[in-house]
C-alpha positions as CSV (number, residue, x, y, z in Angstrom):
1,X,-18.1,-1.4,-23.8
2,X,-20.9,1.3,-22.2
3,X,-20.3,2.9,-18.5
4,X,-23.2,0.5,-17.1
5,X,-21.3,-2.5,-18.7
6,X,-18.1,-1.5,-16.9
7,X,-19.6,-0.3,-13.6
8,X,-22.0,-3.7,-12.6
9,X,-19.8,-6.4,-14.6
10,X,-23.5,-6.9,-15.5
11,X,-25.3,-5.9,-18.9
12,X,-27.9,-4.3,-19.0
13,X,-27.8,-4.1,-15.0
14,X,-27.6,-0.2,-13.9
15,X,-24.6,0.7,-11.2
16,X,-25.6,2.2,-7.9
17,X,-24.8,5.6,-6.9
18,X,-22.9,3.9,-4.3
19,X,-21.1,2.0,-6.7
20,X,-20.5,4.8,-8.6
21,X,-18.7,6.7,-6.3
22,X,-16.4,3.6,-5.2
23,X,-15.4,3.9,-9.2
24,X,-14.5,7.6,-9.3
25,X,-12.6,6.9,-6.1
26,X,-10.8,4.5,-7.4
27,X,-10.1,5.8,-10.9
28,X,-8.9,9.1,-8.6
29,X,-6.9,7.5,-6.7
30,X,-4.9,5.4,-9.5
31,X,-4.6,8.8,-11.4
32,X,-2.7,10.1,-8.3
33,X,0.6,9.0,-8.8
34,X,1.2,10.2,-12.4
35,X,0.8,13.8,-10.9
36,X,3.4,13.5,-8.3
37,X,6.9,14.2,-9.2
38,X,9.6,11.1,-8.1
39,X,12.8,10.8,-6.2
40,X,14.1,7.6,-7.0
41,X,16.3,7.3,-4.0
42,X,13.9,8.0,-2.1
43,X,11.0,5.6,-3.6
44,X,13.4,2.9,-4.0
45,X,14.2,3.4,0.2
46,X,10.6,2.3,0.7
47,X,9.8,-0.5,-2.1
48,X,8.2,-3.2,-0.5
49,X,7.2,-0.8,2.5
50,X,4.1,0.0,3.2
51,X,3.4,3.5,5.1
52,X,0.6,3.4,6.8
53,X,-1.3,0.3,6.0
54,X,0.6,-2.6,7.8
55,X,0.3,-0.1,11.0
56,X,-3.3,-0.2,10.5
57,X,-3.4,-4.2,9.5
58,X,-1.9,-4.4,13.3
59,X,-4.6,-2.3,15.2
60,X,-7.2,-4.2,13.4
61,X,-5.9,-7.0,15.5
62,X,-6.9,-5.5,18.3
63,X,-10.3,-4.2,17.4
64,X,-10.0,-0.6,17.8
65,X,-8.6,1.2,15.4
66,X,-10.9,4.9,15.7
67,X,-7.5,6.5,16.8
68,X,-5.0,5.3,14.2
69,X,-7.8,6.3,11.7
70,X,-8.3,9.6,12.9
71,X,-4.2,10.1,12.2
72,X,-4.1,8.2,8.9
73,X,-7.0,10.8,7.7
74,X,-5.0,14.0,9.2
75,X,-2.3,13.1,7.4
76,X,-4.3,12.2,4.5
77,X,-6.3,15.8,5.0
78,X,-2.4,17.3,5.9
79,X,-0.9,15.6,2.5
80,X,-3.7,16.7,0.0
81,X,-3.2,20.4,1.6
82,X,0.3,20.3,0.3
83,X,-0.6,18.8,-3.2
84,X,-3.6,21.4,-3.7
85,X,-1.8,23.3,-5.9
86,X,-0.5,20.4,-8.2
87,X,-3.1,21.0,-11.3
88,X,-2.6,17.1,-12.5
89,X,-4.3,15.9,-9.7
90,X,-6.2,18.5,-8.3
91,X,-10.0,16.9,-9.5
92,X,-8.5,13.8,-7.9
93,X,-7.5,14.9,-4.8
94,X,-10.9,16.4,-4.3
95,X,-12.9,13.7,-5.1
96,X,-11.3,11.8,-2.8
97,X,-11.1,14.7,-0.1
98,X,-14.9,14.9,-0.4
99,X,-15.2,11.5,-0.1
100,X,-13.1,11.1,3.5
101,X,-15.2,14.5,4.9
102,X,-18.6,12.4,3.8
103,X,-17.5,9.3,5.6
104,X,-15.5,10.3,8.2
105,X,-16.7,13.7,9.5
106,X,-20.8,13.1,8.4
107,X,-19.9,15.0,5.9
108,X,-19.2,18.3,8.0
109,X,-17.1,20.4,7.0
110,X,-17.1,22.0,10.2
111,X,-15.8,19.1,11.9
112,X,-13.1,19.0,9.2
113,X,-11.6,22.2,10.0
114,X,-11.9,21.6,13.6
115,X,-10.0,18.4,13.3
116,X,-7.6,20.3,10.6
117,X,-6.6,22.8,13.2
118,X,-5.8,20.3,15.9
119,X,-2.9,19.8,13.3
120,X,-2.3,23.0,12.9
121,X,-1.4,23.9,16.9
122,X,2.1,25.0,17.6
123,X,3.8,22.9,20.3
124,X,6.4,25.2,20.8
125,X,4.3,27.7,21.3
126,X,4.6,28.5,25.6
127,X,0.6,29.5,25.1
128,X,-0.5,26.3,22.9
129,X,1.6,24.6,25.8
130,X,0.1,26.0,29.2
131,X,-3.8,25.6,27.7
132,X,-3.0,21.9,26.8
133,X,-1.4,20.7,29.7
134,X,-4.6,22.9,32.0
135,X,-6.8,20.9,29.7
136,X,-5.0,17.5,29.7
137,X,-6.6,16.3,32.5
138,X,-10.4,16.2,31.6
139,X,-9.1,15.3,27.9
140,X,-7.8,12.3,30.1
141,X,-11.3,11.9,31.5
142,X,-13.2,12.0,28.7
143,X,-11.2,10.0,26.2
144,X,-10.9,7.0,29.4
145,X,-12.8,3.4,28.7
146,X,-14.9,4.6,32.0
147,X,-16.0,7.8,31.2
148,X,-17.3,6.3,27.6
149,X,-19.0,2.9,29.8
150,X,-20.9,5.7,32.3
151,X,-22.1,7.8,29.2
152,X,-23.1,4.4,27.7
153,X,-24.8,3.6,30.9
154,X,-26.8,6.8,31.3
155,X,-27.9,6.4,27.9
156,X,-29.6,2.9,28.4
157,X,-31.8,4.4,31.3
């Protein structure tokens, strides 16, 4: 069976770049797993569990999930860090790291390592502590429902 046959289920139809990509990512993703050593004890604790995705099934309930993503893709970002080295998986891991800084950060790489070293801060760290807490009242501000409806508002005008 060709590529094009496999790619758009239709013969002689040619895939899309965009379908294209969704196939590397998932073939990526499926070839994951074989790279990553296993603790049975520990896999067999969370059979039947899922880690992250029922969390996110619940916040879709309730329309807004920006926030829950944002973690899921630091530890996502955080996870493929720590893998990096692991040479079975490496191609993977980047395919589908390229993938989330495309979608997710407008493909910016900038952003990325500014939203990387949000991660990175040290909370016990009496410096990281005192600038945070200074800041944590505009950060208050700006992430409130009202300061986001008055910013919508100007905009309109």
């Amino acid at each position: 069976m060709s590529p094009t046959l496999m790619m758009s289920g239709v013969p002689g139809v040619e895939p899309t770049v965009g379908s294209w990509i969704q196939h590397l990512l998932i073939l990526s993703g499926r070839n994951l797993p074989e790279g990553l050593e296993e603790n049975s004890s520990s896999m067999d604790a969370m059979e039947g569990k899922s880690l992250l995705l029922d969390i996110w099934r619940n916040w879709q309930k309730d329309g807004n999930t920006k926030i829950l993503e944002s973690q899921i893709i630091s530890f996502y970002l955080r996870l493929f860090e720590v893998l990096k080295d692991n040479q079975a998986i490496s191609n993977n891991i980047s395919v589908i790291e390229s993938h989330l800084i495309t979608n997710f950060f407008s493909n910016s790489k900038a952003k990325k390592d500014a939203f990387m070293s949000i991660a990175k801060f040290e909370v016990n760290n009496p410096q990281i502590q005192h600038k945070a807490v200074n800041e944590l009242i505009r950060v208050i501000h700006q992430l409130s429902p009202e300061s986001s409806l008055r910013k919508r508002k100007r905009s309109r005008c």
